[in-house]
N, C-alpha and C positions, 0 to 999 in steps of 0.2 A: 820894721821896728827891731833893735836892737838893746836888750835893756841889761841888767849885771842880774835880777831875779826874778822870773816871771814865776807866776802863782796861779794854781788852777784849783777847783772847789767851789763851793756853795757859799756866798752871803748870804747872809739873815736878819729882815730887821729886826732890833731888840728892842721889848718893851723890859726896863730894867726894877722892882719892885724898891720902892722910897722907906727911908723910916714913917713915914705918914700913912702908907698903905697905897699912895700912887703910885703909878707907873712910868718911868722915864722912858721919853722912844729915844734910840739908838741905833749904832750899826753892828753887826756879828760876824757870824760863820768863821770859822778857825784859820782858813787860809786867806779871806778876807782882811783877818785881819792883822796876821803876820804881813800882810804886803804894806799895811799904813805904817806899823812896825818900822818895818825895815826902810819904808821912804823917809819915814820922821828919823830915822840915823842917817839920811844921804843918800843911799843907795838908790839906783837907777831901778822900777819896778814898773810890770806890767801883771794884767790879769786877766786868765782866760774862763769864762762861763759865761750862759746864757739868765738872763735875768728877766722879769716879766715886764711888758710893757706896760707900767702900772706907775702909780703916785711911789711906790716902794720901790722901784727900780729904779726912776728916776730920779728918789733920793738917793742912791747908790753914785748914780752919776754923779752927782754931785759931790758927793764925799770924796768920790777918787780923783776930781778934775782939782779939788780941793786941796788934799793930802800928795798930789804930782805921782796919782800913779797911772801910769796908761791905758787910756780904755780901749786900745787899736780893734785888740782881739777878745771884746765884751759883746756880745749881743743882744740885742732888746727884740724878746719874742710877744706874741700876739695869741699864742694858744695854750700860755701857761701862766701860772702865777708865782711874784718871789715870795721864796719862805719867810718865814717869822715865828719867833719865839720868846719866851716868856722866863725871868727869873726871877724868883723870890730866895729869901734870907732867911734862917730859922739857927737853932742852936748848932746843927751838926753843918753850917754853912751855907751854901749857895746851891739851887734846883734849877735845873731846868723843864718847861714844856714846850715842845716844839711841834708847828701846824706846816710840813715842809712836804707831804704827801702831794706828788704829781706835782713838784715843784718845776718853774724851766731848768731852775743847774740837774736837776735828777734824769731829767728827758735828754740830755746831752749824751752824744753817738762818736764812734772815733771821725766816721766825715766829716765833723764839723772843727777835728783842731788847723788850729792855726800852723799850718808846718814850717814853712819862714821861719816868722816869730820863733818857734819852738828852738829849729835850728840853728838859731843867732842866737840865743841866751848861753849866760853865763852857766846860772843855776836854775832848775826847774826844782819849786816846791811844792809836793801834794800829802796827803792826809790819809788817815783812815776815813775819816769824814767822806773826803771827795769819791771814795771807792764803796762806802756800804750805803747811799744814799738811792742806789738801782744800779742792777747787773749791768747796764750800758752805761754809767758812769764810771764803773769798774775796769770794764773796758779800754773806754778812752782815756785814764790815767794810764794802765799799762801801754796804752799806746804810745801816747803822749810820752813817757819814759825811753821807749824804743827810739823814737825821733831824737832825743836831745843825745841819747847815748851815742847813737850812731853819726851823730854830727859833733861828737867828743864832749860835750857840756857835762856837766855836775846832775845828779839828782837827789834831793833831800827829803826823806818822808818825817812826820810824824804820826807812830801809834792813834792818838786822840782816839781809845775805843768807845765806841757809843753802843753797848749792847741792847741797845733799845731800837737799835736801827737791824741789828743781823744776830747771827746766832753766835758763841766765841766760837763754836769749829770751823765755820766760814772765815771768821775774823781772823783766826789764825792761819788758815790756809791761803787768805788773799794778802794779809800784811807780810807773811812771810815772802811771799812768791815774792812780792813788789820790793820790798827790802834787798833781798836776793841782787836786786838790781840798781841797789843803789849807792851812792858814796855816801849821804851822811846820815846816819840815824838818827832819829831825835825823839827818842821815846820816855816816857812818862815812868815815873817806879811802878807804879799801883799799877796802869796801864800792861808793863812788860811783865809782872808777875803772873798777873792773870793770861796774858799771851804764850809766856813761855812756860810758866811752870816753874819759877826760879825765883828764889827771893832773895840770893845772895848778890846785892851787885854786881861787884867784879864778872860772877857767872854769869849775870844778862851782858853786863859789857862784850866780853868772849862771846856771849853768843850768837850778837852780832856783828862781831868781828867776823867771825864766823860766815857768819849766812853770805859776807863779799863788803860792807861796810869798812871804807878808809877811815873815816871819823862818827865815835859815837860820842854824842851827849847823852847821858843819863839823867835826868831832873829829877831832883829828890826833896823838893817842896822847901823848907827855912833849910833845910843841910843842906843846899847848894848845887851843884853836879856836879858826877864824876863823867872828866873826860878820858875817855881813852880810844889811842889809834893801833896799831901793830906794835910800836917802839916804848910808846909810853900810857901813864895813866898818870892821873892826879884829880885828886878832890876838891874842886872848887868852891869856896866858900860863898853861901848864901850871904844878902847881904838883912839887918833886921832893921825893918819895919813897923807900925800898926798898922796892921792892914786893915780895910773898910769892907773892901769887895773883890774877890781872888779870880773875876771872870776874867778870862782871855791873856792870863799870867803869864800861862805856856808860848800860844802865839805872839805875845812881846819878846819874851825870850827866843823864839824862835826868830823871829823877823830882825832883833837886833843880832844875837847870833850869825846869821847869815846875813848880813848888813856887813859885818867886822871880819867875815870872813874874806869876801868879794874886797872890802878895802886893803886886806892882804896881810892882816892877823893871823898867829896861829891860832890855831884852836884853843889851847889855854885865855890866851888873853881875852879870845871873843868871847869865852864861856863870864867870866869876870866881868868882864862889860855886859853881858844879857841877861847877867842875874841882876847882878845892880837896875838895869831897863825893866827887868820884869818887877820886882820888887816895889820901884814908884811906879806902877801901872795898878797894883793894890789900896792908892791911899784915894781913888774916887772911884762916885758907881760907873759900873757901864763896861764893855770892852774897849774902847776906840777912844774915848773923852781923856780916860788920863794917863792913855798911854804918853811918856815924856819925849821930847824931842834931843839930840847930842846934850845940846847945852846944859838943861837940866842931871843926866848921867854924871857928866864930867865932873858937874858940879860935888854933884852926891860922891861919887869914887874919890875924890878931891876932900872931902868931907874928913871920909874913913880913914884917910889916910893921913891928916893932922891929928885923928882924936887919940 
């Protein structure tokens, strides 16, 4: 199997909270869902985890046989279960609870990656997610990184810290190591402030320029990102919205992002086009339901750009 982005981490089913007080089910996990992302722009995508052999796993399957992303290197286990999680609405925005303990992506060992695969991709994308879910998850990203590197591929993290999963000194010491190792950053403001100690952008930009990052995206929530490589920087303009529901903003942005890069955008433009993708991926509930496909982007950037 040969794809332009393969993605490894945890999906999650999502129950999403209604104006009514129901619950929508849905699909999640952050690198889950950067891979629909990035397939709903075109891009060729596969995913690597173990998921449980359960009704929640095989609605997984389904999703990705759906959305055209590869299940080659997916597993369906028998002694664990898929996670799932829970989000509600309130004034200060969107919550999470998550029941992902002894999950199968958690129980996942570097024996188990796909090395082919690995070494045939374009780009590999992994998370802080996919590393503080259990010490042998952590693992097998850094492994998983070794493979693609050594077989010349690209690697792209996102921050995504979840201090409810590890502690930030861990968090720091393991995002940084991995970063260390990567070509694209893709970290969050809130996220890298509390990582690095820094609140001045430009200084987290440098500071992973820094750590060996070719291209960093900064997301900076309605102000847009700022992109910067060695040569250059610029401030990408968010694009505005009403937003409904801000879950899984990051991972459209990221999966369209790396969608436009793989098509052979530079980094400015892709940054442009995945804010615009992240942007209408806010105006319904859920992570995966509205994120938009090329068509509707074009449309929208096409919009902005008569008004």
């Amino acid at each position: 199997m040969s794809v332009d982005i393969l993605c490894l981490g945890e999906p999650m089913l999502e129950f999403n909270q209604q104006p009514d007080g129901t619950y929508l089910p849905g699909h999640g996990g952050d690198t889950s869902n950067c891979a629909v992302a990035a397939a709903r722009q075109g891009a060729s995508v596969g995913y690597v985890t173990h998921i449980g052999a359960d009704p929640f796993g095989d609605s997984f399957m389904e999703l990705w046989a759906a959305e055209g992303v590869s299940t080659d290197t997916v597993r369906q286990v028998s002694d664990a279960h898929t996670g799932i999680y829970f989000v509600t609405h309130g004034p200060e925005g969107h919550q999470f609870s998550y029941f992902r303990a002894g999950s199968a992506s958690s129980k996942i060992t570097p024996s188990d990656l796909p090395v082919e695969a690995l070494k045939a991709t374009g780009i590999l994308h992994v998370s802080g997610i996919s590393q503080a879910i259990s010490e042998s998850a952590a693992d097998t990203v850094f492994a998983a990184i070794e493979q693609v590197r050594q077989a010349g591929g690209k690697v792209s993290y996102d921050t995504n810290l979840r201090l409810k999963l590890w502690s930030l000194d861990r968090a720091r010491a393991i995002t940084h190591a991995a970063m260390s190792q990567c070509d694209i950053a893709l970290p969050g403001l809130e996220d890298a402030e509390q990582l690095t100690g820094l609140t001045d952008p430009d200084a987290i930009a440098d500071f992973y320029l820094t750590l060996g990052a070719n291209v960093v995206a900064l997301t900076l929530g309605a102000d847009g990102t700022l992109v910067a490589t060695a040569e250059e920087r610029r401030r990408v303009s968010g694009q505005r919205v009403e937003a409904i529901d801000a879950t899984a903003a990051g991972d459209t942005f990221d999966g369209a992002f790396l969608a436009r890069l793989s098509a052979g955008d530079d980094p400015f433009v892709a940054a442009r086009y995945a804010n615009a993708a992240a942007a209408l991926s806010t105006q319904g509930y859920g992570a995966v339901a509205p994120m938009p496909h090329t068509a509707a982007v074009e449309a929208f950037l096409a919009e902005g750009e008569d008004a």
